[in-house]
C-alpha positions, 0 to 999 in steps of 0.5 A: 379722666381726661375730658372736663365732665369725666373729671368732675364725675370721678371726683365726685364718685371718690368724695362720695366712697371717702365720705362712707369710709368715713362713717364707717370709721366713725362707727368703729371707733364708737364701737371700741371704746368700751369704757371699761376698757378705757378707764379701769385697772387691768392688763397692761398689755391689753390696754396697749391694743386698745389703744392701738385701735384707738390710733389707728381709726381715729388717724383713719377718720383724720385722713378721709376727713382731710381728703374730703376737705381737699375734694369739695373745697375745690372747683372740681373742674378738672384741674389740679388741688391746690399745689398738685403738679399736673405732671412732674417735670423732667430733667428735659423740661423747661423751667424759668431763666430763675430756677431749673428742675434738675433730673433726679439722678443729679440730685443729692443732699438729706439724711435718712430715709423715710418708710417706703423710700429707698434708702439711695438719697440720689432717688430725691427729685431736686429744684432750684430757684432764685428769690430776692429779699430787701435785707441782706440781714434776714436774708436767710429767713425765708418764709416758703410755707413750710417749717424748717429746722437749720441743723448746718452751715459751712463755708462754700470754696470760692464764694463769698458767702456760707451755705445754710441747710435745712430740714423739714421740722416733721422729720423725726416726728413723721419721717419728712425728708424734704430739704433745702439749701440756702446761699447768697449770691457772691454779686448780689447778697440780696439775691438768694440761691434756693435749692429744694430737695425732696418732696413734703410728705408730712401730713396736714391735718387741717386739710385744706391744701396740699404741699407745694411740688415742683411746678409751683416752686418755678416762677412764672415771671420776673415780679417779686412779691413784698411780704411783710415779718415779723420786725417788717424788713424781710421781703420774699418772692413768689415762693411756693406754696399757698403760704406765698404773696399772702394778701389780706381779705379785702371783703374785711368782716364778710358776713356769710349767707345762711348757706355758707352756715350750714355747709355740710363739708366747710373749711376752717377758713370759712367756719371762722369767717361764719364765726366772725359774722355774727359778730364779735363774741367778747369784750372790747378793751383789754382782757375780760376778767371772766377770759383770764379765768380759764387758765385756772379752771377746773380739770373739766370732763375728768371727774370720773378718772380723777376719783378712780385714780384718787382712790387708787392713791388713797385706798390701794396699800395691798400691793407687795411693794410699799410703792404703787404705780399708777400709769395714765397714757394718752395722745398729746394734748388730751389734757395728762398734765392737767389731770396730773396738776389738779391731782398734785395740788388736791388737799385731801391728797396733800393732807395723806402724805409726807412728801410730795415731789413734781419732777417733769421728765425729758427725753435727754434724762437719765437715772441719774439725772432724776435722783438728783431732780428728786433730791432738790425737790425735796431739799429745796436746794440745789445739788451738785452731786453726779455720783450715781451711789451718792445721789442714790443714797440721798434719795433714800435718804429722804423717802424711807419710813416717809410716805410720799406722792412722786409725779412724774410728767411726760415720763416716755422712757420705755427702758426696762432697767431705767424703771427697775432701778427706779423702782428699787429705790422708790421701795425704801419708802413707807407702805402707800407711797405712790408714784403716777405718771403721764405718758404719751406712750401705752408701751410705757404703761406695757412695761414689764412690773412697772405699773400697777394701774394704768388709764386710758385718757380718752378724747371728751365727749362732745358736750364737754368739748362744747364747755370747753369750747364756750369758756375760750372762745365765747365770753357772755353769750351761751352757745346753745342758744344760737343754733347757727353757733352751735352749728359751727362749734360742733364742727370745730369739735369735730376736728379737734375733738382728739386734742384739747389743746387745738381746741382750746387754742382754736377758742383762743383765737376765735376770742381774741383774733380781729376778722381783718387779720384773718387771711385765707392764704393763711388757714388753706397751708397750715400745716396744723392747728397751732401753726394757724393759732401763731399766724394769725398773732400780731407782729408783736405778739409773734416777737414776744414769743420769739424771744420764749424760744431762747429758753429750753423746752420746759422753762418755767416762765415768770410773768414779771420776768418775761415783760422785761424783756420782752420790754428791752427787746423792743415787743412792747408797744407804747399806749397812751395812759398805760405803762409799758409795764402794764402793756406787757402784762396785757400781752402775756395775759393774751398769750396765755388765753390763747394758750400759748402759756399754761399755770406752772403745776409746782408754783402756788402763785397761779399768777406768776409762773408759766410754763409752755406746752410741749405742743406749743412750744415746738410750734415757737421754736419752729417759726422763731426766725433763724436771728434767735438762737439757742445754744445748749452744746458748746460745740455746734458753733453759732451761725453768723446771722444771729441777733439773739443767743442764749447759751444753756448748760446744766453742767459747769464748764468754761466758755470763751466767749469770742472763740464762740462768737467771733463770727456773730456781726448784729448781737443784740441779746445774750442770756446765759439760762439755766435749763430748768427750775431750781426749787429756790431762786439761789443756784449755783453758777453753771458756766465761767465766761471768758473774754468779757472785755473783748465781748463788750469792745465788739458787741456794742449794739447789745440791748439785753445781757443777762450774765445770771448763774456764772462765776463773773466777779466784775464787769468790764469797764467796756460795759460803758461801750454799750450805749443801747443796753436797756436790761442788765442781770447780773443774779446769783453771781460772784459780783463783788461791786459794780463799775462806776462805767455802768452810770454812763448807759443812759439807756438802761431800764433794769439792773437786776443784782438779786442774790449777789452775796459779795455785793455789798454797795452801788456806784455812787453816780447810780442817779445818772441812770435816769431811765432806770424803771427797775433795781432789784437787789434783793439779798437772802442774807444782808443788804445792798447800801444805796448811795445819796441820789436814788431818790434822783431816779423818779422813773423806777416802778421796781425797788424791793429793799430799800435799807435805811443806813446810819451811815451819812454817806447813804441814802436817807429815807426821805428819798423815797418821797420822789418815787412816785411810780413804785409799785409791788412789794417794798422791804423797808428795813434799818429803821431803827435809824430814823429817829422822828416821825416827821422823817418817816413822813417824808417816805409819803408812803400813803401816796404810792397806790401802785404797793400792795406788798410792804414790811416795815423792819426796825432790825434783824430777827433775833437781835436785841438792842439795849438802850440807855434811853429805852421810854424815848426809843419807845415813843420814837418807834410808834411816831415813825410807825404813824408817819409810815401811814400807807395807802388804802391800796396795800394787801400785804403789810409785814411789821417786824422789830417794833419796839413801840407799845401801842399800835399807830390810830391808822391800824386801830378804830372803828373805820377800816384805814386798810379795807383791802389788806389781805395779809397782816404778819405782826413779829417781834412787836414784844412790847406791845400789850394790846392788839391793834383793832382790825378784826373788823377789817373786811378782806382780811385772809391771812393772821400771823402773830409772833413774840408778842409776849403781853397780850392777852386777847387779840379782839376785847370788848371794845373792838365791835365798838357798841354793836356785840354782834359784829362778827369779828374777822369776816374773811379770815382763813388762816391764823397763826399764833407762835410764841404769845406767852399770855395768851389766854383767849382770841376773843373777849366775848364770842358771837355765833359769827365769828371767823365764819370762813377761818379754815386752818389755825396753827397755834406754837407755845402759847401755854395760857391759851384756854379755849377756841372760839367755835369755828364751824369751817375749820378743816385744819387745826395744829397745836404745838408746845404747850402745857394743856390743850385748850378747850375745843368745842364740836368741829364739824368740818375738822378733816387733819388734827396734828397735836405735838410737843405737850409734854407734861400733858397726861391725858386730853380729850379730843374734839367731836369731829365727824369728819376727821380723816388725818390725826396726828399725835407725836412727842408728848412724853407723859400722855397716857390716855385720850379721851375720844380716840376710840371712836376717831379710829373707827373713821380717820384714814391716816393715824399716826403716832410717835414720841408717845411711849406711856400712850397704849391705844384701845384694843391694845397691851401694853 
């Protein structure tokens, strides 16, 4: 093979014996999947083989595809791939005056060995070679086209400067021993010392280009390449690999020939550029409504599996054990999560059970770990308890005679004895209870007497993969019909069509990545899919999502959160007319198309919590520069380039703050993060930091502290040293009062005091913080007085209580006239200080249209204040609540403590003044005898009335104003009633319309209530506490019906309800008999009944 043609002729015959391997792969791989194999119940064992063979071929069909694309992506003349050596040099050889190859017997450094590799590590060829940066403060990132991970750093005797050691991030995973040592030079730091060791064996799915070897890290000349970073400061030389010198294609928005379309072996690269030239297949501007659908679509192409496991949760109670398990495995990113989410939050499934717990597993847990992640899942508190027994016992504690449904995400442990003990405990609970799990590995689903059922999750097929495909990257064109698109989708299908995240994350960038920031460099050295899907990120997108990876794998992200900091940190860019707030809204909401963020699967609020893929976030962590730095052990100390810290600690424990970080020089952020999420936002503090004081004095370029969740009391008076500071947090700690220094950071945009129990009171110069966009300082119990001058502050968006005090030394309500910019939700409490209407007016409360989330509170529930003058009291509630008119924009409106009698004109009339409230809560208004008029209010979804003692009907004749066939609550889904005590009636007079969406209705001691009105989308009904149940016509939807607390009732009849499938009976002392109850047990799946001992069932004695 030395002459050209012989060349070409042996490249060609290997393409051409590759490309029948490959079918033939392909036809073993379709000949396997047996789809009763795949999906059904049976030997676990034999489910493990099978997918086994599953790997094994299609890891055949990766690597043949990966060589073929190495093959005829090249010229074919006779000289080597993309980055292949021709020969590897010698120690003889001769290299560059800037870098040497050293003979392999001289070579030293890396741990461990991978299979196939001798275990002397002086076996290792080892290189060097010089490079030079432009900035001596990132001179240790160093971007040569591979990943690595520092796991060192030591100070080198005689130099002026440390060595950093790194290591391929594939080490673990694919057994890569490559290497390398960093070090500055002691006569120029700009000047980098660059030793490899190894050679890059991890694999390259994308298949583009090989690895850089030897003979590519030599530079050939003296030129230094500028490449820019991500804050454009850090330059790199010629440095190996295709990831070096990248230059941006200068053909722009190349339209490709219809050749180039159908070119039967194309390259990524290329089937994005074919892509690109049919033009961009989104809408311009910000973020489509349709693009941001994905992030809840339905589990797509897993309807089959989904039922099957259903049933097995609902049906399977023939087991010995009380508890069944039920196994799905599958390779990463084939969607076990996903599947997992729409299980957990299934209403038929929510309906069955009493309990139901998400707890997400780590390779760093153990038993004892879980029990407690068990037990503040189902307290809704935190706890504090290590004792194995203990945590034990509380666990049992809560499950016993319970019948509950445990999701366990990621659960990988293949320990015999953690499983057993597990499952020890899991028993104590009632008959049906069951646990379902997701596991990367089929050994877990093999383990001996653990799984009952175990599924294959396997690869989609190629017409849900198109789906898929169409709703990430595609938004008003139907791929199908252009043939040319279709071409190229199914190619991007075949490549990824073994992990939905890839593709979803290919869509994304397809979707929302311009043609001019695609660069060939850049897709020919990737490494994998998600790499490209970061490479090709904006600078500011790729900062956005370096800061994610100061917090641990699993964090669960709020949106809100994450752009304040992300807005401190300098990421987010000023647009003219659009608040930076909203810019990092917009950010976020592109992330999350890309995929780089998924819907958290324990939070309702699809909108608020994230969380981010183990895939993805690896890929973050990896490429996050070596300035961002995550400490989760007190003892590794932090290297000295670092610009951004985080420590992370579960367990309490003291840290002194300078022994720590005395060598740090540039510190811009530090945050202290709890590890995972707690079920309420009130934890205990985790770590007590010593040396604030010294910490402020020499850290004066801090731009983000978050002290959140440590025992700090106070704040230095130092903290008035840092003059960059724009982001404060000080949550769940035990501050008592905050410094009058704090008023001189001029800078600073969010002070963020939430859940500080001791805080009671704010500096009284807070108006000098001029800048300050954000001040929350909500509280569980009490309030946070604010000093005269809040009004001052005209830039804050963010000001959830706001407590209007008696005393004259505080704020008065009038101040909130000037906060224009307010935006989100408003607890306007201590309102039974302000005595006029023409002051509550003065809140110009109709002129903020950014609130959609307001309460109005007179005083604390409970709390009943006697006075002398109680008519006048009464007049002066319903003029404050007038003059408390807000904008039309409002969806949430929240009334508690109101003493008027009558509702104000803006809540009753014929024209809506709220046409777009969602959620009206009504409480304590006991004085009131009628109710406002809004049944004719069109977005309406939510109802609930409490202590309005004297009203009878919440709509009369009057309130359809003439026209008697208006339906009355359009939109209603869900009302709740507690404590009306005259209530006879919800409606006057009844229309065959009325409440025609109302799907779920609890109603508490309201004794008169007579009868429901008919409501034939009622899937859900609770009555509790009274003296005889209401009348209830036929409810042909009704699925759950839960009856508790009539004691006095004798006998009630039950409704016609064909589709009940949940009925519940308990503590109704005097019942003897239900009328109906025989043919409700012929249909209902889960019957229970307790409290009821005069109650005998049919069929039954005494």
């Amino acid at each position: 093979m030395e002459g050209m043609p012989e060349e070409k002729c042996s490249l060609a015959a290997v393409a051409a014996e590759l490309a029948q391997i490959h079918d033939m792969a392909k036809q073993l791989v379709e000949q396997v999947a047996d789809p009763q194999q795949g999906g059904g119940d049976g030997d676990a064992a034999a489910g493990g083989g099978y997918q086994r063979v599953r790997e094994l071929t299609s890891t055949i069909c990766a690597n043949v595809d990966k060589a073929l694309h190495m093959l005829t992506s090249n010229s074919l003349d006779g000289s080597p791939a993309a980055g292949q050596p021709e020969s590897t040099p010698s120690s003889g050889g001769h290299g560059s005056s800037r870098g040497a190859v050293l003979d392999s017997d001289q070579a030293g450094g890396g741990t461990g060995n991978a299979p196939g590799q001798g275990k002397d590590r002086k076996t290792l060829s080892k290189w060097s070679t010089q490079v030079r940066v432009s900035n001596a403060q990132d001179a240790t990132y160093l971007d040569d086209g591979f990943i690595w991970r520092k796991y060192g750093q030591k100070d080198i005797l005689g130099a002026k400067h440390p060595r950093g050691y790194y290591r391929c991030t594939h080490r673990h995973m694919q057994g890569c021993l490559a290497t390398k040592q960093i070090q500055r030079t002691d006569g120029d730091p700009l000047l980098l010392d660059v030793v490899y060791i190894g050679s890059h064996t991890c694999t390259q799915p994308w298949g583009a280009a090989a690895h850089p070897n030897i003979q590519s890290m030599l530079p050939t000349t003296e030129q230094t390449t500028t490449s820019g970073s991500e804050s454009g400061s850090v330059l790199t030389s010629e440095i190996p690999g295709s990831m070096a010198s990248r230059k941006r294609d200068t053909g722009g928005e190349t339209r490709l020939s219809k050749t180039m379309i159908e070119e039967p072996h194309s390259t990524p690269y290329k089937d994005v550029m074919a892509w690109f030239s049919m033009g961009k297949l989104r809408q311009k501007g910000r973020l489509s409504h349709t693009c941001m659908q994905q992030a809840g679509q339905e589990l797509l192409g897993r309807d089959d599996i989904r039922q099957q496991v259903m049933e097995k949760i609902l049906l399977d109670r023939n087991g010995v054990n009380n508890c069944t398990v039920i196994c799905i495995y599958g390779w990463s990113g084939l969607g076990k999560t996903s599947l997992l989410h729409a299980l957990y939050n299934d209403q038929q499934l929510l309906d069955a059970f009493d309990k139901r717990i998400w707890i997400q597993i780590s390779d760093k847990i153990d038993i004892s770990m879980l029990f407690r992640k068990i037990v503040e899942f189902a307290m809704n508190e935190h706890c504090s308890i290590t004792n194995i027994d203990f945590l034990r016992e509380l666990v049992v504690e809560e499950i016993t005679d319970k019948k509950f449904l445990l999701f366990l995400d990621d659960a990988d442990i293949v320990n015999q004895q953690f499983w057993t003990t597990l499952l020890e405990v899991l028993n104590t609970g009632a008959k049906g209870s069951v646990v379902v799990m997701a596991t990367r590995s089929s050994t877990v689903a093999a383990v001996r007497n653990v799984a009952t059922h175990s599924y294959s999750l396997n690869p989609l097929s190629e017409e849900n993969n198109l789906m898929l495909l169409q709703q990430y990257a595609v938004v008003g064109t139907d791929i199908q019909s252009n043939p040319d698109l279709a071409l190229i989708a199914n190619r991007f299908i075949s490549r990824f069509r073994y992990n939905l995240l890839h593709l979803k994350a290919i869509g994304g960038l397809l979707c929302h990545t311009d043609t001019f920031s695609v660069e060939k460099d850049k897709f020919e050295g990737s490494v994998m899919p998600l790499w490209i899907c970061h490479d090709v990120l904006p600078v500011h997108l790729k900062r956005c999502l370096a800061l994610c990876s100061l917090f641990p794998e699993g964090y669960i992200f709020g949106k809100h959160h994450m752009v304040l900091l992300w807005i401190s940190h300098g990421c987010v860019r000023p647009v003219e007319g659009y608040e930076l707030e909203d810019v990092g809204v917009e950010y976020f909401n592109e992330l999350l198309c890309r995929s780089f963020f998924q819907c958290s699967p324990v939070h309702s609020d699809k909108n608020e919590m994230f969380v981010m893929h183990e895939l993805m976030y690896k890929v973050v962590e990896s490429v996050s520069p070596d300035k961002y730095f995550k400490s989760e052990d007190p003892v590794i100390s932090i290297p000295e380039n670092v610009f951004h810290c985080s420590l992370i600690t579960s367990q309490f424990q003291t840290v002194e703050l300078m022994h720590r970080m005395k060598q740090l020089k540039h510190l811009q952020t530090f945050m202290v993060v709890q590890p995972e999420w707690k079920p309420n936002n009130i934890s205990l503090p985790t770590l007590n930091l010593v040396g604030l004081d010294d910490f402020f004095l020499k850290f004066t370029s801090l731009e983000t502290l978050d002290l959140s969740h440590t025992e700090t009391e106070e704040l230095p008076a130092s903290i008035a040293g840092l003059r960059n500071l724009r982001y404060l947090s000080v949550n769940s700690t035990n501050v008592r009062a905050l410094p009058c220094e704090l008023c001189s950071l001029s800078n600073l945009q969010t002070l963020e005091a939430k859940h500080c129990r001791f805080l009671t009171e704010l500096p009284r110069d807070i108006k000098m913080l001029v800048k300050l966009r954000h001040l929350d300082l909500t509280k569980e119990l009490g309030y946070v007085d604010l000093p005269h001058g809040i009004g001052e502050l005209i830039e804050l968006q963010t000001l959830p209580v706001f407590h209007v005090s008696g005393d004259s030394s505080c704020c008065s309500i009038s101040e909130l006239g000037s906060l224009h910019n307010l935006r989100g939700c408003l607890w306007l409490s201590g309102l039974e200080s302000v005595k006029t209407g023409s002051k509550a007016k003065e809140a110009n409360l109709k002129d903020k249209h950014c609130l959609n989330d307001l309460t109005l509170q007179w005083h604390d529930d409970g709390i009943d204040i006697e006075d002398e003058g109680e008519d006048s009291k009464d007049v002066a509630d319903e003029q404050v609540l007038e003059g408390l008119k807000p904008h039309v924009n409002l969806q949430v409106l929240t009334i508690r403590g109101y003493e008027g009698r009558r509702f104000p004109a803006w809540m009753q009339g014929s024209s809506p003044s709220l046409p777009n409230l969602v959620t009206l809560t009504l409480d304590n208004c006991c004085n009131c005898t009628e109710f406002p008029t809004i049944v004719q209010l069109p977005s309406l979804k939510s109802l609930s009335v409490r202590k309005m003692y004297d009203v009878q009907q919440l709509s009369s004749h009057t309130d359809t104003h003439g026209n008697g066939s208006t339906a009355k609550f359009p939109s209603l889904e869900l009302l709740n009633l507690w404590e009306m005590y005259g209530l006879e009636e919800l409606f006057s007079k009844e229309s065959e319309g009325d409440c025609p969406r109302l799907r779920k209705v609890c109603i508490s001691r309201c004794p008169d209530l007579r009868r429901l009105p008919r409501a034939r989308s009622l899937t859900e009904l609770v009555l509790h506490c009274g003296k005889q149940l209401p009348d209830i016509s036929e409810l042909a939807s009704l699925v759950s019906l839960k009856i508790e607390g009539f004691h006095g009732t004798k006998s009630f009849g039950l409704p016609a309800a064909a589709a009940l499938r949940k009925l519940e009976i308990r503590s109704c002392k005097e019942l003897a008999s239900v009328d109906g109850l025989s043919a409700v047990l012929t249909t209902v799946q889960r019957l229970k009944i307790a409290g009821c001992p005069k109650l005998v069932l049919p069929g039954r004695n005494q």
